[in-house]
Structure formats: C-alpha cells, structure tokens
Kinemage of the C-alpha trace (Angstrom):
@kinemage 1
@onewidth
@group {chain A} dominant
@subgroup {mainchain}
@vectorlist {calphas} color= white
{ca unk a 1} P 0.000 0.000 0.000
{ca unk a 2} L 1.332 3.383 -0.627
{ca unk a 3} L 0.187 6.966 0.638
{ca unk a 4} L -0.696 8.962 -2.702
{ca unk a 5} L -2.049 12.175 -3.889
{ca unk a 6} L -5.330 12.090 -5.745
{ca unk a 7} L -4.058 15.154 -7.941
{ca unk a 8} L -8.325 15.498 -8.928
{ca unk a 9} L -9.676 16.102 -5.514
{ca unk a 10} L -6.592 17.379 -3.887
{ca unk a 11} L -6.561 14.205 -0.910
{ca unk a 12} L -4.347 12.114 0.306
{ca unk a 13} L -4.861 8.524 -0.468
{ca unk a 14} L -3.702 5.165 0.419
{ca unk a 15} L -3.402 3.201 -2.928
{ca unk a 16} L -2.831 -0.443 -3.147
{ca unk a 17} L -1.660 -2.339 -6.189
{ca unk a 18} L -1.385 -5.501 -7.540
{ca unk a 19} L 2.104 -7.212 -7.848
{ca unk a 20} L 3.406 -6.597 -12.165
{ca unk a 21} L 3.856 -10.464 -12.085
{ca unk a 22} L 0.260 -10.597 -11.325
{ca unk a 23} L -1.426 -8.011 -12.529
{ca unk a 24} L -2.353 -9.594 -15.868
{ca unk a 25} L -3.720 -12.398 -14.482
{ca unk a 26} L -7.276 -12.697 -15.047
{ca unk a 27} L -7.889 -14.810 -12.218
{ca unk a 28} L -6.014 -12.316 -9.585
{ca unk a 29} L -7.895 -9.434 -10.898
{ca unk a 30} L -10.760 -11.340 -10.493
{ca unk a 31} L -9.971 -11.603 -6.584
{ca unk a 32} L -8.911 -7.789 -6.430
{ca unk a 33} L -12.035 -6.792 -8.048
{ca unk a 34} L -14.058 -9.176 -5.145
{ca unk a 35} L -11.662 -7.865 -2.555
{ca unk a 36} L -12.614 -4.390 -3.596
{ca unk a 37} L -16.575 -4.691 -3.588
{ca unk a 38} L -16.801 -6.909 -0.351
{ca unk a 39} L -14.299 -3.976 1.105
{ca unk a 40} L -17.049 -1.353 0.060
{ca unk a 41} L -19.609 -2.677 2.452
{ca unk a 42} L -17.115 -2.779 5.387
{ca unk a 43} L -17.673 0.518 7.805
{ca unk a 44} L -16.073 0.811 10.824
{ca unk a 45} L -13.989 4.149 11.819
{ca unk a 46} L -10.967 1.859 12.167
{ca unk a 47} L -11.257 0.956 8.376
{ca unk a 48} L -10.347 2.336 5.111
{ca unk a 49} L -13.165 2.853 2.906
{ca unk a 50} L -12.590 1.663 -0.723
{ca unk a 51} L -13.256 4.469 -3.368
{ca unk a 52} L -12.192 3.384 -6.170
{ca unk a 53} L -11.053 0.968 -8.626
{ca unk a 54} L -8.780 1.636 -11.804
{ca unk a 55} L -6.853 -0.037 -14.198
{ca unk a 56} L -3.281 0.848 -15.177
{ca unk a 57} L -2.467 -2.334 -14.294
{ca unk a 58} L -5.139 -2.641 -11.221
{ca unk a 59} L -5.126 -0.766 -8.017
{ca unk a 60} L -7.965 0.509 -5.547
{ca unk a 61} L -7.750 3.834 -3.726
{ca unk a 62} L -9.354 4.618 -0.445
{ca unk a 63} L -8.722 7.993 2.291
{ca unk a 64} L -6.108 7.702 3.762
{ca unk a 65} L -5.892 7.765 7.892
C-alpha cells in the first residue's frame, strides 16, 4: 500500500496495487475486483473505505488515515 495524492480532488490517499507479475492475471484481478466490492460494504472508523477501482495495471484507492 502506498500513501498517494489524488491530484483530482486534492486528498491524500492510500493506494494499493497488484504485484506486475500478477497483474495480468485474469484470475487475480478477479480476486482484487471481489476484494474491492466486499471492502465497500465494510464501515467501521478503524477501516479504510474503498473508493475506487482503476486499471493501469489494477489498483484501488481509499482515504487515507
């Protein structure tokens, strides 16, 4: 995981990516993608909420704490 700059909305995020040796595995974006929407319906004020979900390679972005 990495902290980040969303340069649109001017926030600092945590971004996570997937490894390069895995990220064009269909199968492992597959899991990301699951990992991603089952994150989404996690709230808890200990937990990162996932915004997003891009591909340049894959990653997710959520605020970071």
């Amino acid at each position: 995981m990495y902290r980040a700059r969303d340069l649109e909305l001017d926030e600092v995020i945590a971004l996570k990516t997937l490894r390069a040796e895995i990220s064009s595995d269909p199968a492992a974006i597959e899991r990301f993608r699951r990992e991603v929407k089952l994150a989404r319906k996690v709230t808890h004020p200990n937990v990162a909420r996932t915004f997003d979900l891009g591909s340049c390679g894959a990653f997710a972005s959520s605020r970071w704490s």
